[in-house]
LOSE-225994 format. One record per residue: residue in one letter; residue number from 1; x, y, z of N, C-alpha, C, O in turn. Coordinates in pm, 1 decimal. Layout:
BEGIN
+------+------+----------+----------+----------+----------+----------+----------+----------+----------+----------+----------+----------+----------+
! resn ! resi !     n.px !     n.py !     n.pz !    ca.px !    ca.py !    ca.pz !     c.px !     c.py !     c.pz !     o.px !     o.py !     o.pz !
+------+------+----------+----------+----------+----------+----------+----------+----------+----------+----------+----------+----------+----------+
!    A !  NUM !        X !        Y !        Z !        X !        Y !        Z !        X !        Y !        Z !        X !        Y !        Z !
...
+------+------+----------+----------+----------+----------+----------+----------+----------+----------+----------+----------+----------+----------+
//
This chain:
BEGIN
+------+------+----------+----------+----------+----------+----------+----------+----------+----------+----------+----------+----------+----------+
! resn ! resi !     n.px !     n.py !     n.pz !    ca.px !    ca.py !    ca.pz !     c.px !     c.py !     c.pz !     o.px !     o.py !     o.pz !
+------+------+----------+----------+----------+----------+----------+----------+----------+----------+----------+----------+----------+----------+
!    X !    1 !  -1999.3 !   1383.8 !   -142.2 !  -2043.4 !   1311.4 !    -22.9 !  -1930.3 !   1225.5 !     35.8 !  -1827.8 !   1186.6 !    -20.1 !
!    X !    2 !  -1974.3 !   1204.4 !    166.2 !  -1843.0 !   1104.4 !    236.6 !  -1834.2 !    983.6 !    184.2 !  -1728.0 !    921.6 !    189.5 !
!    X !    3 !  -1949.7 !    930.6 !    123.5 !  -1877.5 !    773.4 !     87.2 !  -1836.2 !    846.0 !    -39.0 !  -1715.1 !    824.7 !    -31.9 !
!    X !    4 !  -1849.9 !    906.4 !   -133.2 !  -1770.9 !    905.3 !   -269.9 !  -1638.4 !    914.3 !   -256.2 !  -1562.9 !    850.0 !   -329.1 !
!    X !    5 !  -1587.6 !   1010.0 !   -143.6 !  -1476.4 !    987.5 !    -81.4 !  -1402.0 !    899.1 !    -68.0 !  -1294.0 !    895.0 !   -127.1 !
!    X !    6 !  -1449.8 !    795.2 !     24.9 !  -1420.4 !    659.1 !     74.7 !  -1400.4 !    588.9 !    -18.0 !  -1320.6 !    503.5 !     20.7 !
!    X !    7 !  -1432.1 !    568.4 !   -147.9 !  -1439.0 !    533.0 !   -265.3 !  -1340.4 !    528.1 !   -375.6 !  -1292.1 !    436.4 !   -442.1 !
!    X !    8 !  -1316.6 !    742.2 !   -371.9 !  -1190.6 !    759.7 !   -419.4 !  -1067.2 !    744.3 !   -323.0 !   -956.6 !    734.5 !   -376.2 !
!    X !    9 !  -1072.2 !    742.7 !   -247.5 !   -966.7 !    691.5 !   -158.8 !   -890.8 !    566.9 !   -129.2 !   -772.6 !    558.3 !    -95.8 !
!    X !   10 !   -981.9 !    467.3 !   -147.6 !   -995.6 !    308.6 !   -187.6 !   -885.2 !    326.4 !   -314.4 !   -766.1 !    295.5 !   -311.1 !
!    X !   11 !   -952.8 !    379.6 !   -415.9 !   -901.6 !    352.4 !   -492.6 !   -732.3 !    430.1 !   -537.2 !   -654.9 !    375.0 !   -615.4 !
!    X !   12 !   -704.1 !    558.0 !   -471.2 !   -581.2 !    577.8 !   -492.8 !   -504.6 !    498.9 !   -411.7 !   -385.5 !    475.7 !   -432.6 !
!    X !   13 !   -575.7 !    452.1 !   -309.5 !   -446.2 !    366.1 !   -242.3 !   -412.7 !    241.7 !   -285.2 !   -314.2 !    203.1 !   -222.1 !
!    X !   14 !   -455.6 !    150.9 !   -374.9 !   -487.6 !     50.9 !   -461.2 !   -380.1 !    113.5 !   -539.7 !   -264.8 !     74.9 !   -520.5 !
!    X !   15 !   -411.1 !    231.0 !   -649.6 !   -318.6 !    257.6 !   -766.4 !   -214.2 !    254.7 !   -685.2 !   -133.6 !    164.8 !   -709.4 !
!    X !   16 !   -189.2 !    328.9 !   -591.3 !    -91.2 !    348.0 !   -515.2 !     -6.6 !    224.8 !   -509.9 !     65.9 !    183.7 !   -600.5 !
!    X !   17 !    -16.5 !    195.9 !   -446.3 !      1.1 !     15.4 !   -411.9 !     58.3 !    -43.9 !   -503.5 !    179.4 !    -66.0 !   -506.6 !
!    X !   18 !    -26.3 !    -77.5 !   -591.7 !    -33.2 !   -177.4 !   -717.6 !     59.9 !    -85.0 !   -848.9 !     90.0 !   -145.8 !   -951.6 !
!    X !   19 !     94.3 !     44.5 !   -833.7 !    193.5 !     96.1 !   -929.2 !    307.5 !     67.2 !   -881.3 !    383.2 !     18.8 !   -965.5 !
!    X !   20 !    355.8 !     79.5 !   -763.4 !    478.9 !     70.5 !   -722.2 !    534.7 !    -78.9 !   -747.5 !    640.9 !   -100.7 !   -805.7 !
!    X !   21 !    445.1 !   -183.9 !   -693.6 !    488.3 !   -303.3 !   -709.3 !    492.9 !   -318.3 !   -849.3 !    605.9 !   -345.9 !   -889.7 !
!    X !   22 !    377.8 !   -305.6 !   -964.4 !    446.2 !   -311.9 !  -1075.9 !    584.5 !   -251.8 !  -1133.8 !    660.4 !   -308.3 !  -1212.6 !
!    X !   23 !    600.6 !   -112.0 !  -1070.7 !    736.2 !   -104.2 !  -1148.8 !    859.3 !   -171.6 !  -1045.7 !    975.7 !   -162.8 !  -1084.7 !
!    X !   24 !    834.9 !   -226.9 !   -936.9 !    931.5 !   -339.4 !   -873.6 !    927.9 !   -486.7 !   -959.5 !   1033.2 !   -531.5 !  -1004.8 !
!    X !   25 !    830.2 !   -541.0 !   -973.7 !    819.0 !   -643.4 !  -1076.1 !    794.7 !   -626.9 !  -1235.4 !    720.9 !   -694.5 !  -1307.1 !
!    X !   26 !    855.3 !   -547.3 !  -1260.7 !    891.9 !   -508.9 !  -1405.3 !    961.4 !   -599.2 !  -1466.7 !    894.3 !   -677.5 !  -1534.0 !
!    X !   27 !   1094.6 !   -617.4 !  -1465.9 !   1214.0 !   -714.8 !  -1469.7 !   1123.2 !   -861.4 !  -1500.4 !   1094.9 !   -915.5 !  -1607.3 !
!    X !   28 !   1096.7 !   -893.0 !  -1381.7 !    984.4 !  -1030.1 !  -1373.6 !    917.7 !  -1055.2 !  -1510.1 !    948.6 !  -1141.7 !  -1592.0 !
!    X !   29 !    821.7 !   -964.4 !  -1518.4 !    731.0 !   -954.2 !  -1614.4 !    629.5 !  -1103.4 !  -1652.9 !    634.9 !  -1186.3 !  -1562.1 !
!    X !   30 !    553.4 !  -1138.7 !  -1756.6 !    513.3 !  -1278.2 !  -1742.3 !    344.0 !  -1226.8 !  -1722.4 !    303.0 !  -1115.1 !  -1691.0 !
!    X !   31 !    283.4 !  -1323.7 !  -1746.0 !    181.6 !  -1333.2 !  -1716.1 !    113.6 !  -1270.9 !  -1607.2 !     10.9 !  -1206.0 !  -1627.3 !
!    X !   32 !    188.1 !  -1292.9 !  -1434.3 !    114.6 !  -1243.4 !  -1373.9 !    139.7 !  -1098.1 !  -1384.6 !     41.5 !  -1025.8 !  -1367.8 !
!    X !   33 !    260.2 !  -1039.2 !  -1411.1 !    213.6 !   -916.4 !  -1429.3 !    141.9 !   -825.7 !  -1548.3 !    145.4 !   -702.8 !  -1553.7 !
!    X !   34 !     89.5 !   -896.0 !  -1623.0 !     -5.0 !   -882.2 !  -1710.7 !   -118.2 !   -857.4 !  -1629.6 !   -190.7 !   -758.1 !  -1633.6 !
!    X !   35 !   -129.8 !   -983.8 !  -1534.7 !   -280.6 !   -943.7 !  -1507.6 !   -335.0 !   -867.4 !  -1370.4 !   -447.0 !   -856.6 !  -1320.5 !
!    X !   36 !   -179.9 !   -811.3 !  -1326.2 !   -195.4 !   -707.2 !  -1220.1 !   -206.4 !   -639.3 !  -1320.9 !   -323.1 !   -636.9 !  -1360.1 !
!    X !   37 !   -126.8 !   -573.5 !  -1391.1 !   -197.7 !   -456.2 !  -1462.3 !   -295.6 !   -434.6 !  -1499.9 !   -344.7 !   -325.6 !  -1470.3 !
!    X !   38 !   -360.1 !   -515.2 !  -1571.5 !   -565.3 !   -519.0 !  -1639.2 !   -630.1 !   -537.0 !  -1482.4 !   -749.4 !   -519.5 !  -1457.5 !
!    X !   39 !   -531.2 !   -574.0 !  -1385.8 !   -643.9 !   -556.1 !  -1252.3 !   -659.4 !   -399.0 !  -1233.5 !   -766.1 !   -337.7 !  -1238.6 !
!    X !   40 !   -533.6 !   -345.2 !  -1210.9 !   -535.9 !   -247.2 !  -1151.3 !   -586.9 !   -123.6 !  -1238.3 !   -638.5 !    -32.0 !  -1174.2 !
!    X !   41 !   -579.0 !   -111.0 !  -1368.3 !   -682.0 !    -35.4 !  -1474.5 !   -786.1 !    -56.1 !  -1445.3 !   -847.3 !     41.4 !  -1401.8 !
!    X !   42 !   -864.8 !   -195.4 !  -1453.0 !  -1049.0 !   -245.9 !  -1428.1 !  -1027.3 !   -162.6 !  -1271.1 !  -1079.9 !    -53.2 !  -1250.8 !
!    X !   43 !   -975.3 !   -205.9 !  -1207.6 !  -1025.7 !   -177.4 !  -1034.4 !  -1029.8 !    -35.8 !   -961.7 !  -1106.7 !     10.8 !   -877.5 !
!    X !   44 !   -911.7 !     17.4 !  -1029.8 !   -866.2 !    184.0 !   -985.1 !   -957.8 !    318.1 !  -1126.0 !  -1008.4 !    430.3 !  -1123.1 !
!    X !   45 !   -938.1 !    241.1 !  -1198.5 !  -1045.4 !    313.8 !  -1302.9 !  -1179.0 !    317.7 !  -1261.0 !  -1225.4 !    426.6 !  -1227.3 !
!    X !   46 !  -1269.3 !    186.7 !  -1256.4 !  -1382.5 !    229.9 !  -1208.2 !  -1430.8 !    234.4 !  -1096.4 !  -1552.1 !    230.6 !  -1075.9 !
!    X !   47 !  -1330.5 !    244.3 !   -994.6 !  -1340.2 !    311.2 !   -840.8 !  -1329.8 !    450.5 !   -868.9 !  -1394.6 !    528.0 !   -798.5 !
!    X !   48 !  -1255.8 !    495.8 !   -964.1 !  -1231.0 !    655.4 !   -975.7 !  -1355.3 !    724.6 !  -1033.3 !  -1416.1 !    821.3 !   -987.2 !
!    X !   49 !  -1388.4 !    627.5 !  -1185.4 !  -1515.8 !    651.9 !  -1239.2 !  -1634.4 !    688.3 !  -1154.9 !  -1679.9 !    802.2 !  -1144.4 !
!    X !   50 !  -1678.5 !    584.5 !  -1097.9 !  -1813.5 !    625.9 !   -990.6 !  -1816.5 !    747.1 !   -913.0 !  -1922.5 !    809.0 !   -922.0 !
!    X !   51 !  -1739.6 !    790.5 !   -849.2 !  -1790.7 !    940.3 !   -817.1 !  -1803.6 !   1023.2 !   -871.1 !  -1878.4 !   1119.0 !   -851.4 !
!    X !   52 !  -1681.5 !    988.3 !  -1007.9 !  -1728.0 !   1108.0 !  -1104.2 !  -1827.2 !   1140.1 !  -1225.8 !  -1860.0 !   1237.3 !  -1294.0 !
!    X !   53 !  -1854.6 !   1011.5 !  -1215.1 !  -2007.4 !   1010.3 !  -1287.0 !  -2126.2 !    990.6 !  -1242.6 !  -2225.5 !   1046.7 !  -1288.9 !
!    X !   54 !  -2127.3 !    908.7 !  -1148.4 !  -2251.7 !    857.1 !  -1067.2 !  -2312.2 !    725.0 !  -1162.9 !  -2432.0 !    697.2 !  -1159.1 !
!    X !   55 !  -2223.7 !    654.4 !  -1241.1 !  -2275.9 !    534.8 !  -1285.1 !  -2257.3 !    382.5 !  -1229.7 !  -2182.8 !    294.0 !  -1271.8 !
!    X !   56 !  -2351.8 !    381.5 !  -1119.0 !  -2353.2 !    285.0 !   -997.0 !  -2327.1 !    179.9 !  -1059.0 !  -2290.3 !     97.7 !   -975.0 !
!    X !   57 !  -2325.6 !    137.6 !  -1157.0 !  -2353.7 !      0.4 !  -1272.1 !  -2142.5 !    -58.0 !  -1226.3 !  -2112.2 !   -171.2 !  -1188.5 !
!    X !   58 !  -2042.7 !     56.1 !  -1247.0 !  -1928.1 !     67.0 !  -1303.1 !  -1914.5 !    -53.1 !  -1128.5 !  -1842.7 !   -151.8 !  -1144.5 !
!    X !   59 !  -1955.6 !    -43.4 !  -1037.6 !  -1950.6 !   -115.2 !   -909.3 !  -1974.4 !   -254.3 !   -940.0 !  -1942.2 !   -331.6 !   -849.7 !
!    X !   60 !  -2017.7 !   -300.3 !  -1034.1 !  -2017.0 !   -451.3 !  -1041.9 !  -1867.3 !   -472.0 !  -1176.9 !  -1793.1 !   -563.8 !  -1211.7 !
!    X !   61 !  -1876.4 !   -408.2 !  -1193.4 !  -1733.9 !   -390.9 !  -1301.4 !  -1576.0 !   -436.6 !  -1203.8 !  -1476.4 !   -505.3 !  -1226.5 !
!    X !   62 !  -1621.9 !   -361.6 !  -1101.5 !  -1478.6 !   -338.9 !   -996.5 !  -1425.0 !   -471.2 !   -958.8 !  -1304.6 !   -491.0 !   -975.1 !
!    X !   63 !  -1516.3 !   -583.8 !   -900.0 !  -1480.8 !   -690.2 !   -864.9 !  -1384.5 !   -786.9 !   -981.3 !  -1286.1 !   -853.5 !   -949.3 !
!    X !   64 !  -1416.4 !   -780.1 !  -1060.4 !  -1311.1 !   -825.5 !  -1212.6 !  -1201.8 !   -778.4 !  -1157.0 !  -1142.0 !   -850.9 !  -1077.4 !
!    X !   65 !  -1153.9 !   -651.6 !  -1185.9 !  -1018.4 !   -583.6 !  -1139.2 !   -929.1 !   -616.2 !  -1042.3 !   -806.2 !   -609.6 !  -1042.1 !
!    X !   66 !  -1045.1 !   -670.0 !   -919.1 !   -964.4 !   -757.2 !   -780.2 !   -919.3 !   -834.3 !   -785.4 !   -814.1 !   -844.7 !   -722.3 !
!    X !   67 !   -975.4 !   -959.0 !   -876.6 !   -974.6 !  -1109.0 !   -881.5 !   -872.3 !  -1094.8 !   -983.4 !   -801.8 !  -1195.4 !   -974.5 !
!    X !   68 !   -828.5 !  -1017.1 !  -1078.3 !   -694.8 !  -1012.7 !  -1155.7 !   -572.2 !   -924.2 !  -1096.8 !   -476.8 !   -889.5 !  -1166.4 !
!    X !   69 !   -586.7 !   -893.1 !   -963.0 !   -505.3 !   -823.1 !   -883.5 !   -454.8 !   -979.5 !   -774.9 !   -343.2 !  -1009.7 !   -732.6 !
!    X !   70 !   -576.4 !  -1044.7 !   -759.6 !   -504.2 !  -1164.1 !   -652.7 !   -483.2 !  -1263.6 !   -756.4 !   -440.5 !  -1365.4 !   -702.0 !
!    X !   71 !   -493.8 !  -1278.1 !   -875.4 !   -449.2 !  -1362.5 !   -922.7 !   -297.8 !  -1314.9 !   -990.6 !   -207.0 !  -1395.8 !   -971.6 !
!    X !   72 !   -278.4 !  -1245.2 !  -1034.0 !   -149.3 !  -1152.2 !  -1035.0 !    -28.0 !  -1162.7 !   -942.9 !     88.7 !  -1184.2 !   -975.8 !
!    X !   73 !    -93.4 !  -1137.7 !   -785.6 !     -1.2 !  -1182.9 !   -693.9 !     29.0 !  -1333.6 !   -655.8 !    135.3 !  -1385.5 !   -621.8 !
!    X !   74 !   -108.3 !  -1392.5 !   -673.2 !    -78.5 !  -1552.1 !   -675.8 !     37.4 !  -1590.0 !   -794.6 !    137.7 !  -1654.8 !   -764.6 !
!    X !   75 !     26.1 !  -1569.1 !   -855.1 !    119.3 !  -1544.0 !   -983.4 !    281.5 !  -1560.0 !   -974.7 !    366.1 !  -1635.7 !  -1022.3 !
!    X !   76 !    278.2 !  -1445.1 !   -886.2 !    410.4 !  -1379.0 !   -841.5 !    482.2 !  -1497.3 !   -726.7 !    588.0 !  -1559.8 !   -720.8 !
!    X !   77 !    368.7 !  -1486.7 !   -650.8 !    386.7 !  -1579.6 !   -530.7 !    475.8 !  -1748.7 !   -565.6 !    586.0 !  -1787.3 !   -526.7 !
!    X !   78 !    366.1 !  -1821.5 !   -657.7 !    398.4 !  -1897.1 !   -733.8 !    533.0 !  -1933.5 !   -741.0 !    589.7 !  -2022.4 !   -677.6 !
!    X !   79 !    588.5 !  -1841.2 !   -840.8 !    723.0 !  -1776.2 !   -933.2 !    823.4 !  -1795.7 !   -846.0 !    904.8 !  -1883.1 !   -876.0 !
!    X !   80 !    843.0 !  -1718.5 !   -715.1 !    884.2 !  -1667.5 !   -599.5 !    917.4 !  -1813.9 !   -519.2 !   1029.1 !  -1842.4 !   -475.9 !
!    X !   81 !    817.9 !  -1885.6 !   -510.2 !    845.5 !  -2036.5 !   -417.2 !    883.8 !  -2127.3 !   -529.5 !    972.2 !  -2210.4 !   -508.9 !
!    X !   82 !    823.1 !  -2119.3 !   -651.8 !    951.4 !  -2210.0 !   -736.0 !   1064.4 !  -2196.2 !   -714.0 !   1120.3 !  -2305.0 !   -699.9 !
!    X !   83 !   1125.9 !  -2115.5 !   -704.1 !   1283.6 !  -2033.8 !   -741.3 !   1291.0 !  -1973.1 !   -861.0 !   1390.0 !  -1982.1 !   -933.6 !
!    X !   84 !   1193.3 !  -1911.3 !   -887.5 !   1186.6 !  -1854.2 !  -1067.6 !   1178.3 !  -1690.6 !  -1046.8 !   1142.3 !  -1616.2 !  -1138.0 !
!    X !   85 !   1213.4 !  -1646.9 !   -924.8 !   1172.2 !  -1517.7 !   -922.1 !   1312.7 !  -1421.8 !   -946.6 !   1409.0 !  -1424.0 !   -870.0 !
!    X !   86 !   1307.5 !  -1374.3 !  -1015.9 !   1444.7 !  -1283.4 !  -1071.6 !   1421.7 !  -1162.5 !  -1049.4 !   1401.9 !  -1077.3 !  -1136.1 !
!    X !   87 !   1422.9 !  -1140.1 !   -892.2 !   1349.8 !   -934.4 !   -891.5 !   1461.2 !   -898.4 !   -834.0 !   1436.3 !   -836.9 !   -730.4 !
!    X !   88 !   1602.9 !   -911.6 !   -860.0 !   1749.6 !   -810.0 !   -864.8 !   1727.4 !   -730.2 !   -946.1 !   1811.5 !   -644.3 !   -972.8 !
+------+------+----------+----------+----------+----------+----------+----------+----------+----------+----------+----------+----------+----------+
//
């Protein structure tokens, strides 16, 4: 169906997204990118999950994944306006 679509689509562009910048903030490393990563597993996993199972439940799961995706970048952000950001 079209929203399962919309769904998986959401979500590769997320992995999408959120892989690249992790392996740009690799180097960095630290906490927040700890918790972009457990975002982007919780968030892109069970965005992927739900269409392919149909376990509507995995949709209250997803929001976790976000809130450790903006806290991740808050993170970064942080780091970045200290002068602590080392991404040469």
């Amino acid at each position: 169906p079209p929203a399962d679509l919309d769904i998986w689509k959401t979500a590769a562009q997320y992995h999408g997204l959120h892989s690249v910048a992790l392996l740009a903030l690799a180097r960095r490393g630290g906490w927040p990118w700890w918790a972009m990563l457990a975002g982007l597993l919780i968030f892109a996993l069970t965005l992927y999950a739900l269409p392919l199972t149909g376990l509507r439940w995995l949709g209250a799961v997803t929001p976790v994944g976000g809130v450790l995706l903006i806290v991740g970048w808050l993170g970064f952000a942080w780091g970045f306006l200290r002068g602590q950001a080392d991404l040469c």
